[in-house]
C-alpha positions in Angstrom: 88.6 61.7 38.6 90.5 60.2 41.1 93.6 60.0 38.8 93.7 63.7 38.4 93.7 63.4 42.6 96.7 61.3 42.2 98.4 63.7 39.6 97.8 66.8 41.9 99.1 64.8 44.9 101.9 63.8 42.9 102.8 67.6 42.1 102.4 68.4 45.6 104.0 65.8 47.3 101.3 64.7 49.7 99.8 61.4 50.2 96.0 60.9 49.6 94.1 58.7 50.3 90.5 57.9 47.9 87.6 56.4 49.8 85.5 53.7 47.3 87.5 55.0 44.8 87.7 51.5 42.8 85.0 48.4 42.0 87.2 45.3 43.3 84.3 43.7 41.4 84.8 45.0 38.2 88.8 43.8 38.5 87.7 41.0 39.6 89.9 41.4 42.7 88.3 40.0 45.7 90.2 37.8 47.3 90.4 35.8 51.0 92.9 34.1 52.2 91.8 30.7 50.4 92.1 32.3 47.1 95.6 33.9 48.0 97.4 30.6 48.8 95.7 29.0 45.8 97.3 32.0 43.8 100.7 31.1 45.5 100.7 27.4 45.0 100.1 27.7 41.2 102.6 30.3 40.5 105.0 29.4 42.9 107.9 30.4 40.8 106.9 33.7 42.2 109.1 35.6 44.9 107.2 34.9 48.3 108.6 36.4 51.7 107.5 35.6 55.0 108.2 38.7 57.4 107.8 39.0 60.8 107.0 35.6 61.3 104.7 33.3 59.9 101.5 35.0 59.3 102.7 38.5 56.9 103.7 37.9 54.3 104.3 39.7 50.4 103.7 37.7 47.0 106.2 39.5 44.8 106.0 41.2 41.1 102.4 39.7 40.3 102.2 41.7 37.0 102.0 38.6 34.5 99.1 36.5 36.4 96.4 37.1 34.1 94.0 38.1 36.5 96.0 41.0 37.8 95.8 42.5 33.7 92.9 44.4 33.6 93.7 46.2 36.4 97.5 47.1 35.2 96.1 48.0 31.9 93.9 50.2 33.8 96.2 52.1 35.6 98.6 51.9 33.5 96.5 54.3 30.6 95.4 56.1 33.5 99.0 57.3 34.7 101.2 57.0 31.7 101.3 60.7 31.2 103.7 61.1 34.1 104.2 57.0 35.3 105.8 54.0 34.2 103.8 51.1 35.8 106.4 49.4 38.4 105.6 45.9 40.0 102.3 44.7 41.2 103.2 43.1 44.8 100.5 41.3 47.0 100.3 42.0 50.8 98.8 40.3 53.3 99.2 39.5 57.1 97.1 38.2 59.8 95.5 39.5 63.4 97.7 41.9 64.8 100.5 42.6 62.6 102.5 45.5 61.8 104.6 46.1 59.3 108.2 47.0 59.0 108.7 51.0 58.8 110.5 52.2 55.6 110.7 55.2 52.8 109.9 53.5 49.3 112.3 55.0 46.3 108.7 55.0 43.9 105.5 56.0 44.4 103.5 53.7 45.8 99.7 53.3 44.9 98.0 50.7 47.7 94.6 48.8 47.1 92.8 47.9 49.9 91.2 44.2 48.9 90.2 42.1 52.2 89.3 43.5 55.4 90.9 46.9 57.1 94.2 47.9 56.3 95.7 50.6 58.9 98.9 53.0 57.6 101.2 55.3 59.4 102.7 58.1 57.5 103.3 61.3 59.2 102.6 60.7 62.5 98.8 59.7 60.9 97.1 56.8 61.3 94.8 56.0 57.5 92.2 53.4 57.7 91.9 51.7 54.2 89.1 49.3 53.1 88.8 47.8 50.3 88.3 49.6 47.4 90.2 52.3 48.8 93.1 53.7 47.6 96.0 55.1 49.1 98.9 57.1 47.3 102.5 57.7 48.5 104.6 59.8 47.1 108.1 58.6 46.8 110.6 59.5 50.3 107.6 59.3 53.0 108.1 56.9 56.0 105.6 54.3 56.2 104.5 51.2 57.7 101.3 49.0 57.9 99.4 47.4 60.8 96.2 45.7 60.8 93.9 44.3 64.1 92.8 41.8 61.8 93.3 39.8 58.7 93.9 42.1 55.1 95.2 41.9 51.9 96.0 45.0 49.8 97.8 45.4 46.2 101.3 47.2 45.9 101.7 48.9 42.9 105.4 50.5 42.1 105.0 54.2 39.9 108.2 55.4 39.1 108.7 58.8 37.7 109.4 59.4 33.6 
């Protein structure tokens, strides 16, 4: 269900976003902060930017950690009729923070994981929790702010 939303959203060229729409649980994908840096320090060949300052950061192209698979595999059978699954990038900043404005080339599919994730696209602000999930269709302007702590998954679609 909500990948025919998706599908129809991609068509129209609209963003959507999908209340409870997946079980973190079920991915196993509930992290905190703890668990992220632990992910970091024992794949630290991984591309790791720090932006605006010390406390956002992105954890880049996370598709061959093992515990990221079942989640890929799922959206990847999911979206493969008019997707080919991009990179898996790991988001997260602390109290406060907004994100850099900018217009992706891909789609972008975002996974709310820890805490309230706030984004503005069209002059609209879109609350996402976790297990909410946000689409963005390739070419809209975009940026992230949170009043606390989050984490959310980045996932690149790019068209066939």
């Amino acid at each position: 269900m909500i990948f025919e939303k998706i599908k129809k959203s991609y068509f129209k060229k609209k963003y959507l976003i999908l209340n409870k729409a997946i079980n973190l649980g079920s991915f196993e994908l509930q992290f905190n902060f703890d668990s992220m840096f632990q992910l970091w320090s024992m794949n630290n060949n991984l591309d790791f930017k720090m932006q605006n300052g010390p406390f956002m950061g992105q954890i880049m192209n996370i598709n061959n950690i093992s515990i990221f698979k079942n989640y890929l595999n799922y959206m990847n059978q999911n979206l493969l009729d008019y997707f080919k699954i991009g990179k898996l990038d790991f988001f997260y900043s602390l109290k406060g923070m907004v994100g850099t404005s900018h217009v992706d080339e891909e789609d972008v599919i975002i996974l709310g994981i820890k805490n309230v994730t706030y984004y503005h696209i069209d002059n609209i602000d879109l609350k996402i929790e976790p297990g909410d999930v946000l689409y963005i269709p390739q070419g809209f302007r975009h940026h992230s702010f949170s009043a606390r702590e989050r984490i959310v998954l980045s996932l690149s679609l790019w068209k066939k």
